[in-house]
C-alpha positions, 0 to 999 in steps of 0.5 A, a space after each residue: 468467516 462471515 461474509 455478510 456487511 454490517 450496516 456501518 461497513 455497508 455505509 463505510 463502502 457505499 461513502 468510498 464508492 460515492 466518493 471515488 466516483 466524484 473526487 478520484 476517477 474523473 481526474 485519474 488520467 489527468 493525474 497520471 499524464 501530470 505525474 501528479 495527483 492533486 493533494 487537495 485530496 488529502 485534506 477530502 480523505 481525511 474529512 471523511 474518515 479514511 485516515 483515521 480508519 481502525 485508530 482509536 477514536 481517542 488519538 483522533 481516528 474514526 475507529 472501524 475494523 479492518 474489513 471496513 478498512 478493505 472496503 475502502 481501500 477497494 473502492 480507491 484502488 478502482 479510482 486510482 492506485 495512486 490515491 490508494 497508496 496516500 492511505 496505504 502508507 501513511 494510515 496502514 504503514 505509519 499510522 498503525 505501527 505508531 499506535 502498536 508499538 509506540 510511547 503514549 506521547 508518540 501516539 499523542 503526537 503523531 497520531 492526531 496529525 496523520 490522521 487528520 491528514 495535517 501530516 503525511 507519514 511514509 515507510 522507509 524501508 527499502 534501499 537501493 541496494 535492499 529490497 527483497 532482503 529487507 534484513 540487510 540494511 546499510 542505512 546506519 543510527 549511531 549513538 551520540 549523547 541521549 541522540 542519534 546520528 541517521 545516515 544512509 539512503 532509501 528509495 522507492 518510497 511512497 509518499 517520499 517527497 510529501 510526508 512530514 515524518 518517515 518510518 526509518 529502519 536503521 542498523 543499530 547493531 554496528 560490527 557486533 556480530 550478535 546483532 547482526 541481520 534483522 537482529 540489530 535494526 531499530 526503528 525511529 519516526 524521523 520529522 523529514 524537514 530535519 537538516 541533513 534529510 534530503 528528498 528527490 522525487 522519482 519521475 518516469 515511472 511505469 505506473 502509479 505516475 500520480 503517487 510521490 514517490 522518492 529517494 530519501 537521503 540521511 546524512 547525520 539526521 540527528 534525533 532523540 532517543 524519544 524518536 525511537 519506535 519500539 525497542 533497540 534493536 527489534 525494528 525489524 519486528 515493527 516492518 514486518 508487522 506493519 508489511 503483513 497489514 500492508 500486504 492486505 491494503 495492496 490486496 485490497 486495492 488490486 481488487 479494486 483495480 480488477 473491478 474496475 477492469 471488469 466494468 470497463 470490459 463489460 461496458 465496452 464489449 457492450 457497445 463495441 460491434 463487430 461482425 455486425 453485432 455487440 462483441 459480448 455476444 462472442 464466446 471468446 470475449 466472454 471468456 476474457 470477461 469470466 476470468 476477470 469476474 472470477 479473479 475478482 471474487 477470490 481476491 476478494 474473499 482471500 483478502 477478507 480473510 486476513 482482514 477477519 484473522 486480524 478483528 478475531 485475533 488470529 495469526 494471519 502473516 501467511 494469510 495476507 501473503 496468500 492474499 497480496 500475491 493472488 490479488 496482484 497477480 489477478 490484478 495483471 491478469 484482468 488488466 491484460 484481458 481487459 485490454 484484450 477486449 479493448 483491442 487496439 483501443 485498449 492500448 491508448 490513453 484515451 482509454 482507462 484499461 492501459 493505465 490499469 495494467 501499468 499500475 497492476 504491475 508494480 503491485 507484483 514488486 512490492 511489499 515483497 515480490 511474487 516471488 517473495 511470498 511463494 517463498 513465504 508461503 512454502 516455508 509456512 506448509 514446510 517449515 523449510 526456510 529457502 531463503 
């Protein structure tokens, strides 16, 4: 793998640097207090490219590989992982299935909107009584005519209450019991101001307070068989392609929260004093500060790697498992020790570091908990499915 930038990826991160400096961390707390992030920065992400990154610039994307991908992605999570999630979702979920799996006029369509950000996509996967076992959907498309007939319900989904189209995973397989678990799930690009598809936004959340995020409900969406992304009843495919890239971007953004626990920790343990001097001349607290420096080094490169399995063609399912669950786990960790080095301070809003740790949190849930890819990653060294 080689870890030297390039000088377009070097300009792509020094862009999202700039950028999360001036339109994203001065107004992240804001934000979370407001539940709410300002979707002016839709229209600023997409006006420099990060919509439209590793799209062919021929459906209106900005091309890119995915490692510069990451670097952007990086650098958002360390403004706000709220922002970071608006292009998680609807460039790395959305965007991406559609110009893998889908028709030359569904690429036509749908990618020149998402990527300009004119449209925002969201995945709806998850189900209220469906998370981890992503297989087992109650959500149910039935056939009428050359249509589909969409009913169920979907929660926790990013980018609910504002995206213009949802990624639906339904059960097309009916009683059949050939086509039963992930063998009968099909998936469609669903318009979300269709009748019969209702949205409620999920307030009260732990972390990423700014983010949009929902409960959808389908009662009979009607749509036609040129809604369908990919083929009958191989959906479930399409998830889990999207997911193994996903769990890079929820990497890639961890990174950037640790990062920017890290310059957090280390300004404040420089002009903090106690015991008449800097409490960075402590050999605990620099402790605290080393585990986080080095947590953030092995995020980085273990996301890297996927990024480079994917440019080289690769296999990288177990890669980005590997890299999603230590990057999130690091992430925790450098919250909870940033915080440590903050003391008390650290545990109002004032300060930066409780947000991080809030929104750390929930990336150990989602696109597979922790203990989803431990499982992952066990049935790749064993061959042994254990669940």
């Amino acid at each position: 793998m080689n870890l030297e930038l390039s000088e377009e990826q070097s300009a792509v991160r020094d862009l999202a640097a700039s950028f999360t400096d001036r339109e994203i961390a001065p107004h992240a707390a804001a934000w979370d207090r407001a539940e709410s992030v300002d979707r002016a920065i839709i229209g600023k992400l997409a006006g420099l490219g990060f919509l439209g990154l590793t799209i062919p610039e021929d459906y209106g994307g900005s091309g890119g590989d995915h490692l510069a991908y990451c670097l952007v992605l990086e650098e958002l999570g360390r403004g706000d992982s709220a922002v970071r999630g608006i292009v998680s979702v609807t460039l790395g979920l959305v965007a991406k299935s559609v110009n893998g799996y889908g028709t030359e006029e569904q690429k036509q369509h749908w990618l020149p909107r998402l990527t300009s950000g004119e449209s925002l996509g969201c995945f709806a996967l998850t189900e209220p009584g469906t998370g981890s076992d992503a297989a087992n959907l109650s959500t149910r498309a039935v056939r009428d005519g050359d249509d589909w007939l969409i009913s169920g319900a979907k929660m926790f989904i990013t980018n609910g209450t504002w995206a213009d189209v949802a990624l639906v995973f339904a059960r097309t397989g009916g009683d059949d019991p050939d086509r039963q678990g992930h063998k009968g799930i099909t998936a469609f690009l669903v318009p979300t101001d269709l009748p019969g598809f209702t949205r409620t936004e999920i307030h009260g959340k732990l972390g990423l307070r700014g983010q949009a995020t929902a409960e959808l409900a389908l009662d009979r969406v009607r749509v036609p068989d040129s809604a369908r992304l990919g083929e009958v009843d191989k959906g479930f495919r399409v998830a889990m392609s999207a997911l193994a890239k996903g769990r890079m971007s929820v990497a890639a953004g961890c990174v950037g929260i640790a990062r920017a626990c890290l310059e957090a920790a280390v300004r404040y343990a420089g002009e903090r004093e106690q015991f008449g001097r800097p409490i960075a001349s402590h050999q605990l607290v620099q402790e605290l500060l080393a585990g986080i420096a080095v947590d953030v080094e092995a995020a980085r490169l273990l996301t890297w790697k996927v990024a480079d399995h994917i440019e080289r063609g690769l296999p990288f399912a177990t890669e980005s498992s590997v890299a999603k669950l230590y990057a999130s786990e690091a992430a925790v960790r450098a919250a909870n020790n940033a915080l440590q080095v903050f003391g008390g301070y650290g545990f109002i809003d004032e300060y930066p570091v409780g947000k991080y740790l809030r929104d750390a949190r929930v990336m150990t849930l989602y696109e597979g908990t922790s203990q989803i890819h431990q499982l992952l990653i066990g049935r790749a060294l064993t061959g042994v499915n254990a669940f």
